[in-house]
py3Dmol code that shows the C-alpha trace and the ligand (Angstrom):
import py3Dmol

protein = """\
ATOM      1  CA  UNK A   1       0.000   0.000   0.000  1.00  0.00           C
ATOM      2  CA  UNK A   2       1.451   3.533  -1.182  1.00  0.00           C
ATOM      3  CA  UNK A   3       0.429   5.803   2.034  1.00  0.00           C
ATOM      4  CA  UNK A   4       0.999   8.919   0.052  1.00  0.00           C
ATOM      5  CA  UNK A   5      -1.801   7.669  -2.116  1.00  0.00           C
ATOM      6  CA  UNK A   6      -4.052   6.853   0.332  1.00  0.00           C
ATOM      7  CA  UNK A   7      -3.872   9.781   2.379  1.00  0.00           C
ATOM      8  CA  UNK A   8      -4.346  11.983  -0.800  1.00  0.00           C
ATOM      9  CA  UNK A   9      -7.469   9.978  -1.459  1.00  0.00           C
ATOM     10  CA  UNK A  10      -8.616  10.647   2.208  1.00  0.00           C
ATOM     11  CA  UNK A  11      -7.898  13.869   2.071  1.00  0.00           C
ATOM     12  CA  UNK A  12      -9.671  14.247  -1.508  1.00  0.00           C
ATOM     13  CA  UNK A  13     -13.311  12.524  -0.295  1.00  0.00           C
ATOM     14  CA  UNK A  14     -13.006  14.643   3.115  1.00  0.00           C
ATOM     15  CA  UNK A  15     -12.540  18.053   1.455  1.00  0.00           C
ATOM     16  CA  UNK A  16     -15.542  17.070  -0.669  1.00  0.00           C
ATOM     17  CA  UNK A  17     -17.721  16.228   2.016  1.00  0.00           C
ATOM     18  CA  UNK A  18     -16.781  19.673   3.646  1.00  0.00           C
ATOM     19  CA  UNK A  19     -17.472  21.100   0.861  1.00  0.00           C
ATOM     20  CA  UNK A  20     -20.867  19.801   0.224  1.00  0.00           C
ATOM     21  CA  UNK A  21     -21.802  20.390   4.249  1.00  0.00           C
ATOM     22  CA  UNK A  22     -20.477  24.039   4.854  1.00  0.00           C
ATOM     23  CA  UNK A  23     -23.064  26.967   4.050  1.00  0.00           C
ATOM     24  CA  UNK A  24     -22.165  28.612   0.655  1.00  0.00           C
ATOM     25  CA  UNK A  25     -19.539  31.496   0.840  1.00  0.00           C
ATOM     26  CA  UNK A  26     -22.638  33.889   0.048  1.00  0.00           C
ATOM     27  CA  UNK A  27     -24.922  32.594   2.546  1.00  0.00           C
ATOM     28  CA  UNK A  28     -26.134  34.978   5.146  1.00  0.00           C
ATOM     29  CA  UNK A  29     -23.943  36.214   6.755  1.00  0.00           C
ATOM     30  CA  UNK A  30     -21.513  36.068   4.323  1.00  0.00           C
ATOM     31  CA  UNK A  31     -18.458  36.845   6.255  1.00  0.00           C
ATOM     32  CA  UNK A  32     -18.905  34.617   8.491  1.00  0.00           C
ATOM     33  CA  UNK A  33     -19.370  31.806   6.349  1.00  0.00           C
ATOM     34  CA  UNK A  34     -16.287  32.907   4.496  1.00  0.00           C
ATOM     35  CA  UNK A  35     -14.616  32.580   7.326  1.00  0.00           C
ATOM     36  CA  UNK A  36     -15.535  29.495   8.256  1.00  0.00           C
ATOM     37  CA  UNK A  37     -14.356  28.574   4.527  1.00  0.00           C
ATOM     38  CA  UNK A  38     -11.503  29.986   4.952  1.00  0.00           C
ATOM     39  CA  UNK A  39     -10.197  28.531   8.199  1.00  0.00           C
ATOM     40  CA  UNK A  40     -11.449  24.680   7.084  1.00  0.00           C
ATOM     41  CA  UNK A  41      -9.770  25.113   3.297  1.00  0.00           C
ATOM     42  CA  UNK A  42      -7.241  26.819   4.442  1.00  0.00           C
ATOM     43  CA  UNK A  43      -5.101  22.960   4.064  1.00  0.00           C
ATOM     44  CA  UNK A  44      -5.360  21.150   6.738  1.00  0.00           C
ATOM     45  CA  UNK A  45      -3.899  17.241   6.191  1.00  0.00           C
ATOM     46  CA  UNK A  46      -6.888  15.819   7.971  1.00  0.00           C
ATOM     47  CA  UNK A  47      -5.517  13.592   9.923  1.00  0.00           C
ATOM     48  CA  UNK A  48      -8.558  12.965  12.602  1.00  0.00           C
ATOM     49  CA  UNK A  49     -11.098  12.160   9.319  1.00  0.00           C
ATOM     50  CA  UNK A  50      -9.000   9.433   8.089  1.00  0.00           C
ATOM     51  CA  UNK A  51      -8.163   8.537  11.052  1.00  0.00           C
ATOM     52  CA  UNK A  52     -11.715   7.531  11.814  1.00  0.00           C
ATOM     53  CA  UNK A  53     -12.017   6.138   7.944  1.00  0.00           C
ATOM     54  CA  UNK A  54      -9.076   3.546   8.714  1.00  0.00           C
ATOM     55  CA  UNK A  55     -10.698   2.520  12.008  1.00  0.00           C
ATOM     56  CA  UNK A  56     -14.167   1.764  10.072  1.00  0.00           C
ATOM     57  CA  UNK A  57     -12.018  -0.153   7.611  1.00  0.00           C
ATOM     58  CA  UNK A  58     -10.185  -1.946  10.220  1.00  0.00           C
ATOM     59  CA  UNK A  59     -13.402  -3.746  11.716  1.00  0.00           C
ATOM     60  CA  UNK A  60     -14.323  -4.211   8.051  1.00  0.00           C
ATOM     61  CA  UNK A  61     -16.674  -1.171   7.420  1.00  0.00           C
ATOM     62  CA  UNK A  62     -17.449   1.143   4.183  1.00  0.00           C
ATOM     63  CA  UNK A  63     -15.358   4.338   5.251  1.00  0.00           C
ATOM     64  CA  UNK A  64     -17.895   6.377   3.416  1.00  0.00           C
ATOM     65  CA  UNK A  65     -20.973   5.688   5.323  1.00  0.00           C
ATOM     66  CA  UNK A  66     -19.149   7.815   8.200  1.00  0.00           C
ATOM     67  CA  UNK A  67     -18.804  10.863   6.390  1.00  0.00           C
ATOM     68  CA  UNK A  68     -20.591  13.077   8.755  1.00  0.00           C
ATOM     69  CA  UNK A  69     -18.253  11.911  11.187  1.00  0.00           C
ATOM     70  CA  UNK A  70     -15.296  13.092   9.201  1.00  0.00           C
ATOM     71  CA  UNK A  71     -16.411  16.483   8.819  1.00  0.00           C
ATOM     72  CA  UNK A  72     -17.871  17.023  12.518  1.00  0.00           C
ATOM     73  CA  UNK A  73     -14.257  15.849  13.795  1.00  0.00           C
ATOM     74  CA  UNK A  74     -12.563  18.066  11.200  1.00  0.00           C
ATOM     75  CA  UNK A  75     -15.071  21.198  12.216  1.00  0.00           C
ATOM     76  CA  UNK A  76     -14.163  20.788  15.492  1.00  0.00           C
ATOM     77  CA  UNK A  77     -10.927  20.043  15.063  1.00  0.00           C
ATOM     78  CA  UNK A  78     -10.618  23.973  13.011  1.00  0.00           C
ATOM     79  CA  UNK A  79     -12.840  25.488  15.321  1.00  0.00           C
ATOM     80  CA  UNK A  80      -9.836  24.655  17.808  1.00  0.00           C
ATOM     81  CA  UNK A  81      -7.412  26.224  15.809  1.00  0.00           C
ATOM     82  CA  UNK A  82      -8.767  29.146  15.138  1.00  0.00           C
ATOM     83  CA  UNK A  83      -9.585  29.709  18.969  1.00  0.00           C
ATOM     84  CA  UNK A  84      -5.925  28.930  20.059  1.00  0.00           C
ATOM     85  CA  UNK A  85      -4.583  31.445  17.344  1.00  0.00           C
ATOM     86  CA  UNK A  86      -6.547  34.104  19.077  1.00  0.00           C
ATOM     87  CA  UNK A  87      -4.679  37.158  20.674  1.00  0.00           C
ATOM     88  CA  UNK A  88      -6.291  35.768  24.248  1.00  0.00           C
ATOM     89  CA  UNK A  89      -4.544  32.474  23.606  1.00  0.00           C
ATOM     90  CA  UNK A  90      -1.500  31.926  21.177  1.00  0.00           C
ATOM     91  CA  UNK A  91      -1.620  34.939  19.301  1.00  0.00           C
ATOM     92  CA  UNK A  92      -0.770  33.170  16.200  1.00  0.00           C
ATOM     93  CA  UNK A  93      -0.902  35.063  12.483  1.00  0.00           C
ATOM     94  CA  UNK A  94      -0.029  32.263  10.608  1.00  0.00           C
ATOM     95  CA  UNK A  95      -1.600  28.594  10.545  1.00  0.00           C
ATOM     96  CA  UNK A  96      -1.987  25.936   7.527  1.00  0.00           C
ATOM     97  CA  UNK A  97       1.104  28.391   5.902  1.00  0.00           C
ATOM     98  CA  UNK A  98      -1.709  31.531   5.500  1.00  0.00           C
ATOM     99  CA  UNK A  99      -2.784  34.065   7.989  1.00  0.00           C
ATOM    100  CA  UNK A 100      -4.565  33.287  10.590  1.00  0.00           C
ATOM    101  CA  UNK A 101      -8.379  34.089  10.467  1.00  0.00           C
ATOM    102  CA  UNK A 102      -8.323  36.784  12.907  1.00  0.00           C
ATOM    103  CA  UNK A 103      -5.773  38.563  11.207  1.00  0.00           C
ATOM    104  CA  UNK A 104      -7.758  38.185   7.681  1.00  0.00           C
ATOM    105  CA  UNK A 105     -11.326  39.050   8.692  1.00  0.00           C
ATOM    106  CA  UNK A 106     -11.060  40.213  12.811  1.00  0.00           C
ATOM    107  CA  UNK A 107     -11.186  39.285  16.100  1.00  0.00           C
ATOM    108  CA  UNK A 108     -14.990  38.875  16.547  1.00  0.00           C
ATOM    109  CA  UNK A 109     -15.564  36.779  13.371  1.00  0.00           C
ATOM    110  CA  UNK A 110     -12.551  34.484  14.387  1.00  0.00           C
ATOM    111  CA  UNK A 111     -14.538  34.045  17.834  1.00  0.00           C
ATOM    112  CA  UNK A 112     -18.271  33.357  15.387  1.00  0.00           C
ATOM    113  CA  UNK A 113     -16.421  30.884  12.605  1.00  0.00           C
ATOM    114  CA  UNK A 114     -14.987  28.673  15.446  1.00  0.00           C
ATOM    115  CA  UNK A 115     -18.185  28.777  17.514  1.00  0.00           C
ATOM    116  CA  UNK A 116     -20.560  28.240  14.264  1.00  0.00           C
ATOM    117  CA  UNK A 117     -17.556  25.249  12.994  1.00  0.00           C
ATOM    118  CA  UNK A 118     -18.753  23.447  17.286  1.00  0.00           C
ATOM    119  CA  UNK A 119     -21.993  23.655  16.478  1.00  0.00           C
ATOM    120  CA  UNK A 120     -21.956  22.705  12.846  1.00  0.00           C
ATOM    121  CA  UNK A 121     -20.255  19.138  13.738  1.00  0.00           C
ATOM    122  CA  UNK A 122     -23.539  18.466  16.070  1.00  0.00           C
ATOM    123  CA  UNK A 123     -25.118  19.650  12.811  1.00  0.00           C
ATOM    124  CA  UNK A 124     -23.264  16.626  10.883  1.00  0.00           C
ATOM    125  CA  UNK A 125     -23.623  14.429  13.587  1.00  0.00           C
ATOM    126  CA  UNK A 126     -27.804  14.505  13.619  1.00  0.00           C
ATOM    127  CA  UNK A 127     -27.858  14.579  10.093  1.00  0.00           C
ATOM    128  CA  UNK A 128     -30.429  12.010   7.838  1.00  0.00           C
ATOM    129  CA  UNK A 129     -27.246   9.978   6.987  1.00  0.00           C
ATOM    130  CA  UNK A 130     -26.489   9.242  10.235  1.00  0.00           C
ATOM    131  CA  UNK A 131     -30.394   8.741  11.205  1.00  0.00           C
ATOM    132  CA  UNK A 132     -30.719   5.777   9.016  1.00  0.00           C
ATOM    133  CA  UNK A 133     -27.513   4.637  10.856  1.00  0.00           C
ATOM    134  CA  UNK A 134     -28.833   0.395  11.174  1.00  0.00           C
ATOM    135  CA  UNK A 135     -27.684   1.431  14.757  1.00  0.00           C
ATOM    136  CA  UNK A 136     -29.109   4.170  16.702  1.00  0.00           C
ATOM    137  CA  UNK A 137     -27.645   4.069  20.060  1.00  0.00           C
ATOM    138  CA  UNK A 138     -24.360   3.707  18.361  1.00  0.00           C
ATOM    139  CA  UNK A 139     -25.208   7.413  16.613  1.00  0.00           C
ATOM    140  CA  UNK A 140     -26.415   8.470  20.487  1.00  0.00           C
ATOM    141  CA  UNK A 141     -22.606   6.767  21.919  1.00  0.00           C
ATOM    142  CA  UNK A 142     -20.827   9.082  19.264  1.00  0.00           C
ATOM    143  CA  UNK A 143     -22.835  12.077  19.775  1.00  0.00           C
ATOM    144  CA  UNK A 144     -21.664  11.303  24.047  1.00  0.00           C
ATOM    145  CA  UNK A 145     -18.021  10.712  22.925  1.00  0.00           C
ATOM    146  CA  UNK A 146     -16.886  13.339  20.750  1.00  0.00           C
ATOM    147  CA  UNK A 147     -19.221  16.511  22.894  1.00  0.00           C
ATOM    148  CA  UNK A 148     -16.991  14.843  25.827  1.00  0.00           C
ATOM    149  CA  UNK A 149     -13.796  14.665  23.907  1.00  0.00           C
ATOM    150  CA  UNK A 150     -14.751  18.810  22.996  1.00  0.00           C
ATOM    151  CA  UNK A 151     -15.450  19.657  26.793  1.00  0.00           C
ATOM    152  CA  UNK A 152     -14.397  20.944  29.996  1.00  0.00           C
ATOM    153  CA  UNK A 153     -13.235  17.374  30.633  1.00  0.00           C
ATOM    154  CA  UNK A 154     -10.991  17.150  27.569  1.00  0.00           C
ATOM    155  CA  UNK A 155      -9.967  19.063  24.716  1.00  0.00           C
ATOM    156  CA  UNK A 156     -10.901  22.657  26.422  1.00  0.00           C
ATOM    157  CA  UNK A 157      -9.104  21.102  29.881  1.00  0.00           C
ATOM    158  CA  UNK A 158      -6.238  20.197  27.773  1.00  0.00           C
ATOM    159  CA  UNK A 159      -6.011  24.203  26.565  1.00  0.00           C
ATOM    160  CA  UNK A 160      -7.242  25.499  29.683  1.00  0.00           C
ATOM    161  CA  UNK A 161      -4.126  23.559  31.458  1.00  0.00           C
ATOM    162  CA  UNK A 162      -1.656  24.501  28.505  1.00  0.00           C
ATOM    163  CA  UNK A 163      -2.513  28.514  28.995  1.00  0.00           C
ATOM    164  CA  UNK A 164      -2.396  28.371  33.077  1.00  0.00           C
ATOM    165  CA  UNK A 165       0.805  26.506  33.046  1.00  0.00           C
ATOM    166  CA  UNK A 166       2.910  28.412  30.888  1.00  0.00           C
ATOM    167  CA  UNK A 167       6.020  30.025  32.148  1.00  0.00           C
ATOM    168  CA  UNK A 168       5.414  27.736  35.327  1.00  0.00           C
ATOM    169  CA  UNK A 169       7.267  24.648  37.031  1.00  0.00           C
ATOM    170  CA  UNK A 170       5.277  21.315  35.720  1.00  0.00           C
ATOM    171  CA  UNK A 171       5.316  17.917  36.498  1.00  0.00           C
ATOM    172  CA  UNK A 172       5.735  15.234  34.509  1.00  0.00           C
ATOM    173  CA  UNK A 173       1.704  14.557  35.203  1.00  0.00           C
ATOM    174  CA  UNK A 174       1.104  17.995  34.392  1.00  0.00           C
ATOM    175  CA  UNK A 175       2.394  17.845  30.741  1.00  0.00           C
ATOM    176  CA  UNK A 176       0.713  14.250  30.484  1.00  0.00           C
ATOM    177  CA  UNK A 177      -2.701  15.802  31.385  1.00  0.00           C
ATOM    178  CA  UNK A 178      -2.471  18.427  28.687  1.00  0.00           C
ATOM    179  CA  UNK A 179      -0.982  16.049  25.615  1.00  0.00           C
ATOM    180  CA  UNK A 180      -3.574  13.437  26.886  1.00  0.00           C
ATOM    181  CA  UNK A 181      -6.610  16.340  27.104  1.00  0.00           C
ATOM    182  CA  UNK A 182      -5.678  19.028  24.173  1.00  0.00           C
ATOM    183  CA  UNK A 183      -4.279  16.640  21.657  1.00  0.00           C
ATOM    184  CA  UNK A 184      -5.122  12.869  22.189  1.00  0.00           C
ATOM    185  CA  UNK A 185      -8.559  13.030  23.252  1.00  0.00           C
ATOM    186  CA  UNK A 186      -9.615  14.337  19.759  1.00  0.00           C
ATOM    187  CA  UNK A 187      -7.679  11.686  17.984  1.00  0.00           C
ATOM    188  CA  UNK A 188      -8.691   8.535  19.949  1.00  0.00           C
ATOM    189  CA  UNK A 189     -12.513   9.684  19.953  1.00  0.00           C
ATOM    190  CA  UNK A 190     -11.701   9.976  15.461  1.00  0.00           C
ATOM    191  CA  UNK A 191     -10.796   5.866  15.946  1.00  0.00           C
ATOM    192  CA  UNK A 192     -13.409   4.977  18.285  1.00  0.00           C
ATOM    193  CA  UNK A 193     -15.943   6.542  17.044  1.00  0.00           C
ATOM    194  CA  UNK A 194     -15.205   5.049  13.963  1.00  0.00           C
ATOM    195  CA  UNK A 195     -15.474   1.446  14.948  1.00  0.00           C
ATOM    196  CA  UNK A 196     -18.692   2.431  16.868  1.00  0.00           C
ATOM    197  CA  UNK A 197     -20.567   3.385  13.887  1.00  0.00           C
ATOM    198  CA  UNK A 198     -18.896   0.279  11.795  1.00  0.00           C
ATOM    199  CA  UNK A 199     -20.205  -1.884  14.066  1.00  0.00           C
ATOM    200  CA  UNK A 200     -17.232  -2.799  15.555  1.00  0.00           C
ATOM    201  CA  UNK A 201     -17.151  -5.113  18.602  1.00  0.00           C
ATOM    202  CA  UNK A 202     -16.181  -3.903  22.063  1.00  0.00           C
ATOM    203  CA  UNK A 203     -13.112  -5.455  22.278  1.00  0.00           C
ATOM    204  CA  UNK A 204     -11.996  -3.953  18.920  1.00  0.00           C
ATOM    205  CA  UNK A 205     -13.536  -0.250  19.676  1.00  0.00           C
ATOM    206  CA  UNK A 206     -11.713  -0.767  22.829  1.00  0.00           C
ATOM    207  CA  UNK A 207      -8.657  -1.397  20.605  1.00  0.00           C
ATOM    208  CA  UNK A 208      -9.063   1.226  18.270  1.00  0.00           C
ATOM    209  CA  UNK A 209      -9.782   3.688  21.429  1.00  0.00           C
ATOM    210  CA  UNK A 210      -6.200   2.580  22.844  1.00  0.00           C
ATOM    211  CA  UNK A 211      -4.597   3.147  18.905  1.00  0.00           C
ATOM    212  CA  UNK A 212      -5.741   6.693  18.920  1.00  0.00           C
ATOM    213  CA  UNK A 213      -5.382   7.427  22.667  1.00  0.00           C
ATOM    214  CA  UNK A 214      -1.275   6.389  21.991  1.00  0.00           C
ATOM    215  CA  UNK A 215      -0.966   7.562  18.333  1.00  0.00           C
ATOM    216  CA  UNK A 216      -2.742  11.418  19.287  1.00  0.00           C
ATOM    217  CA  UNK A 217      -0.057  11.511  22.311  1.00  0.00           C
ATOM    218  CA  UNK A 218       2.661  10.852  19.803  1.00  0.00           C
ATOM    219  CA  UNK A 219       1.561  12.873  17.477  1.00  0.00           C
ATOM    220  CA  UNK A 220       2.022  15.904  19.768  1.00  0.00           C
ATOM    221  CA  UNK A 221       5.692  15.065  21.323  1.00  0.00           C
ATOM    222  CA  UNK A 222       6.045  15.287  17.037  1.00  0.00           C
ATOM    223  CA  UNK A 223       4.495  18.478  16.751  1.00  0.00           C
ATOM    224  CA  UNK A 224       6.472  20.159  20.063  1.00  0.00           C
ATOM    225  CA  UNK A 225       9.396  18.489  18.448  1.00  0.00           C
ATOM    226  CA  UNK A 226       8.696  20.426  15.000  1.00  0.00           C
ATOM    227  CA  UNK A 227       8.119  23.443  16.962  1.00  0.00           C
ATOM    228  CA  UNK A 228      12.149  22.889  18.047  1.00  0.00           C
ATOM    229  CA  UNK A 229      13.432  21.685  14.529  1.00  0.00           C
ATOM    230  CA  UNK A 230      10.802  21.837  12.251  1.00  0.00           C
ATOM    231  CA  UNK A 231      11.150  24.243   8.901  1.00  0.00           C
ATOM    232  CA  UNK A 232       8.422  27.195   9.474  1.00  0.00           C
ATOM    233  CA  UNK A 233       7.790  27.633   5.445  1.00  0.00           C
ATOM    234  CA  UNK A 234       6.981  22.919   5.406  1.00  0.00           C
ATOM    235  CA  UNK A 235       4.564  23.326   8.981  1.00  0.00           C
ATOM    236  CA  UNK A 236       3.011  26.472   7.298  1.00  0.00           C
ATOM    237  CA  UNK A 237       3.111  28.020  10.778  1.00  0.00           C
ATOM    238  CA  UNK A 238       5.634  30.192  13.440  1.00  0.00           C
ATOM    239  CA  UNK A 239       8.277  28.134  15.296  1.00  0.00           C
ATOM    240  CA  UNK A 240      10.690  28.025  18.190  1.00  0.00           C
ATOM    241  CA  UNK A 241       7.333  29.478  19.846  1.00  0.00           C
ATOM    242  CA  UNK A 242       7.047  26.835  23.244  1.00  0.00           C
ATOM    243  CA  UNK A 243      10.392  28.353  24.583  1.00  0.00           C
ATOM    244  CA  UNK A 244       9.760  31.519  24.448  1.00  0.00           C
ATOM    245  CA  UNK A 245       6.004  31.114  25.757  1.00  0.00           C
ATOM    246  CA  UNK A 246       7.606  28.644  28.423  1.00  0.00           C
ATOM    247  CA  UNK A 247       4.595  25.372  27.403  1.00  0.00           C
ATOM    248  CA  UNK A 248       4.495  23.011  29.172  1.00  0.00           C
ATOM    249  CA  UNK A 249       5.797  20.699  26.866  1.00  0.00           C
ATOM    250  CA  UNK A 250       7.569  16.697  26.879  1.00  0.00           C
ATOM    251  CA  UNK A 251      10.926  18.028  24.792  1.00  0.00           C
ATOM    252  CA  UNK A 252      10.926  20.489  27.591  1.00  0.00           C
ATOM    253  CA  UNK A 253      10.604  18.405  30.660  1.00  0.00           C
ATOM    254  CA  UNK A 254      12.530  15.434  29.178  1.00  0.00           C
ATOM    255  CA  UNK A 255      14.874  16.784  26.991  1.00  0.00           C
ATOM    256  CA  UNK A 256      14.559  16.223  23.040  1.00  0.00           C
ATOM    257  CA  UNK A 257      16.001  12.815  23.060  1.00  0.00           C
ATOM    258  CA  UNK A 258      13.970  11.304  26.084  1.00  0.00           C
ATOM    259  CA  UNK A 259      11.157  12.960  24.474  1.00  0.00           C
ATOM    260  CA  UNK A 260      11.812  11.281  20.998  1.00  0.00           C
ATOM    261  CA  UNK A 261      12.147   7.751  22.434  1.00  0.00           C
ATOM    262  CA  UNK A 262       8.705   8.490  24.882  1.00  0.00           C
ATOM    263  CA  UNK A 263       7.066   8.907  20.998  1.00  0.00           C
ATOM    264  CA  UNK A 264       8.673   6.368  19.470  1.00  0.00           C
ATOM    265  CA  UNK A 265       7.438   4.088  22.500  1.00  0.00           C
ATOM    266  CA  UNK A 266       3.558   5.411  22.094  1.00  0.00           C
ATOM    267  CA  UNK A 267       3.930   4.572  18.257  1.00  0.00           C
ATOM    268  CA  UNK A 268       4.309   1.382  19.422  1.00  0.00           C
ATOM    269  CA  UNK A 269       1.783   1.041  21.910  1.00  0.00           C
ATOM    270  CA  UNK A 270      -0.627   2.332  19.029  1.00  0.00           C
ATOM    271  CA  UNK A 271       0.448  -0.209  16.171  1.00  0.00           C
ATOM    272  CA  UNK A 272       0.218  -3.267  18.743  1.00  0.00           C
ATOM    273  CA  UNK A 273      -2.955  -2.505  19.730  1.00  0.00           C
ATOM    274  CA  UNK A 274      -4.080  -3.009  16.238  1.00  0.00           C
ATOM    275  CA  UNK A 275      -2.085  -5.584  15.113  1.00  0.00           C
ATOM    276  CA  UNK A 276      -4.798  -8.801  15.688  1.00  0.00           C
ATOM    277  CA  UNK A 277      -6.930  -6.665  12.748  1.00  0.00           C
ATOM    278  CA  UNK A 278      -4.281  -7.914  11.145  1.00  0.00           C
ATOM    279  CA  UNK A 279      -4.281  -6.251   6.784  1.00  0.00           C
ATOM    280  CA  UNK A 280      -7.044  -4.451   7.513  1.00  0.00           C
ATOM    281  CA  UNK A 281      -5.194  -2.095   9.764  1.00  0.00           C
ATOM    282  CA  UNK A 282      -2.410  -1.836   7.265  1.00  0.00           C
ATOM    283  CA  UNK A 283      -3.398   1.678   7.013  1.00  0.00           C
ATOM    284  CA  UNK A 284      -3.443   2.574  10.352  1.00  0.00           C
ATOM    285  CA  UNK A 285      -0.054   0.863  11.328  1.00  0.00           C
ATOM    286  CA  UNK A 286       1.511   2.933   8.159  1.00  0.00           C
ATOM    287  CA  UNK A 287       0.225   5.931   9.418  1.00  0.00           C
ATOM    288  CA  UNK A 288       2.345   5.585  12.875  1.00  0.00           C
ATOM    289  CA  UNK A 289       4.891   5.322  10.669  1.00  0.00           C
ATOM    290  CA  UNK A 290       3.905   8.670   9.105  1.00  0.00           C
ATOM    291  CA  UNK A 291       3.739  10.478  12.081  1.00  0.00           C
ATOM    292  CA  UNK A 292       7.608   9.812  13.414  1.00  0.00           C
ATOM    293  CA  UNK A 293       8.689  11.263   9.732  1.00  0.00           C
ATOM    294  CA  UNK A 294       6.421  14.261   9.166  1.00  0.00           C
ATOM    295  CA  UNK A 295       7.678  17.583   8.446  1.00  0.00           C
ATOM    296  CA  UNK A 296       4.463  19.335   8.507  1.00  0.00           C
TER     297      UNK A 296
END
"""
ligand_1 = """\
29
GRG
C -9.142 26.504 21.739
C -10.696 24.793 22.778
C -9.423 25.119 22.164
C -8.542 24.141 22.022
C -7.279 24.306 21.368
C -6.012 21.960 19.411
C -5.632 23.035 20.339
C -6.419 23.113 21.552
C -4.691 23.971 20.065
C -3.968 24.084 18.784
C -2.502 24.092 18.962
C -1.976 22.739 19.171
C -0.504 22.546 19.317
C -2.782 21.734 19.235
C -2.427 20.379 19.457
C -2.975 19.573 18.369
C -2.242 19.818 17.105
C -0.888 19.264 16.979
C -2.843 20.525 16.174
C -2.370 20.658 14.809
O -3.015 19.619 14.149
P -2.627 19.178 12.677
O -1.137 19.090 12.531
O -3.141 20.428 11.837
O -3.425 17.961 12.354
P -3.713 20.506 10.345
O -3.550 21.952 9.974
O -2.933 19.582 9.459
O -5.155 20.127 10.431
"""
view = py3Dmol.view(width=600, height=400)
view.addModel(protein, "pdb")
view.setStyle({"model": 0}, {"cartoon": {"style": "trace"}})
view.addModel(ligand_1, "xyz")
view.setStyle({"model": 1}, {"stick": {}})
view.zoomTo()
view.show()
């Protein structure tokens, strides 16, 4: 399997399901919805959607009859973004290698796109396609999952924690709450969620859970790493940012090596717990891979 070529497709049927669920560009109010288009097409890889497509495959499952999951987790997923580039958070004028949407339209309508993006996943989530689901309290468990994975409890804790703790001593169990909250949560609800609407069994959405859970922790040691080493002009965003912000952040506690092996050791974790799917989870187990090389 060429992963290149498979994540190009994924990316491909994703954008096109955006595309056909965002409100038109002239739709009242316009600037808002531009916004919104803006932010979500601005190039994102979109990761979490095929995320949760390879999980559906893995328990055998027709990745398009979960498309309304791809673009609630991807909605969410920019709504976050575009918060944490906010002059109240990161201050950030440059994401997905363009400026960032405060900077292009303003504060306020930054603040609107991301809330309207939250809703709009609900939106996807209670739409007919997922009504004629063949099971409904499978559609109810997502609906629970991902609001949880988007709450006070998760993702928000996770950048609640990463604001209040910057510039300040942190544990070891500090920095593990925020990768786990603002970064992994999002990811491992994208595989779970999958299986549960593919009808997977509980002992594989249980195994898909633990994939994402391991591969979304990774992921971030990779993207604090990039912020270190990475090439600003291939992430399409500012770096050498954590230092200077003081983030609470694994290269930082550990050092960049300790950190390194600590991702290389949750890439693991994640490709074990899918090996019994055995070529089914070809793509998922390549996409581990993936993550320890990426440059953006
Ligand atoms: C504002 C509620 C709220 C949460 C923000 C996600 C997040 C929490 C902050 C964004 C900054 C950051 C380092 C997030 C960690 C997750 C992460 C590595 C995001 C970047 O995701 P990619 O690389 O981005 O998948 P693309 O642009 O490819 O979609």
């Amino acid at each position: 399997m060429d992963l290149d070529t498979y994540l190009a497709t994924g990316r491909g049927v994703v954008d096109e399901a955006l595309d056909r669920f965002l409100p038109q560009e002239d739709a009242r109010p316009a600037v808002l919805h531009r916004a919104m288009r803006y932010s979500v097409f601005a190039g994102g890889k979109r990761l979490r959607p095929i995320l949760a497509m390879a999980a559906v495959e893995a328990v055998g499952g027709d990745p398009r009859s979960i498309l309304p999951l791809a673009v609630a987790l991807e909605c969410i997923h920019t709504y976050s973004l575009i918060h944490d580039d906010l002059p109240a958070m990161d201050d950030d004028d440059l994401r997905r290698g363009k400026a960032t949407v405060h900077k292009v339209f303003d504060e306020a309508t930054a603040i609107l796109a991301g809330d309207a993006l939250l809703a709009l996943a609900f939106e996807a989530l209670s739409s007919p396609g997922m009504a004629r689901m063949r099971r409904p309290e499978r559609v109810i468990a997502v609906i629970g999952e991902l609001s949880a994975a988007s709450g006070s409890r998760q993702l928000v804790a996770g950048q609640m924690s990463d604001l209040l703790s910057e510039g300040k001593p942190v544990t070891r169990e500090d920095v593990e709450y925020i990768v786990w909250n603002k970064t992994a949560a999002l990811i491992r609800a994208a595989t779970k969620c999958g299986a549960l609407l593919a009808g997977g069994s509980l002992e594989e959405v249980a195994l898909l859970s633990r994939y994402g859970e391991n591969l979304g922790a990774a992921f971030q040691i990779k993207d604090d790493l990039l912020d270190l080493e990475g090439d600003a002009a291939k992430l399409g965003k500012a770096v050498r940012k954590d230092e200077k912000r003081g983030k609470a952040t694994f290269p930082r506690l550990l050092g960049r090596d300790e950190a390194r092996a600590l991702m290389a050791e949750l890439l693991q974790k994640a490709q074990d717990a899918v090996r019994s799917f055995g070529e089914r989870a070809e793509p998922l187990v390549m996409i581990g891979g993936y993550i320890l090389k990426r440059v953006n």
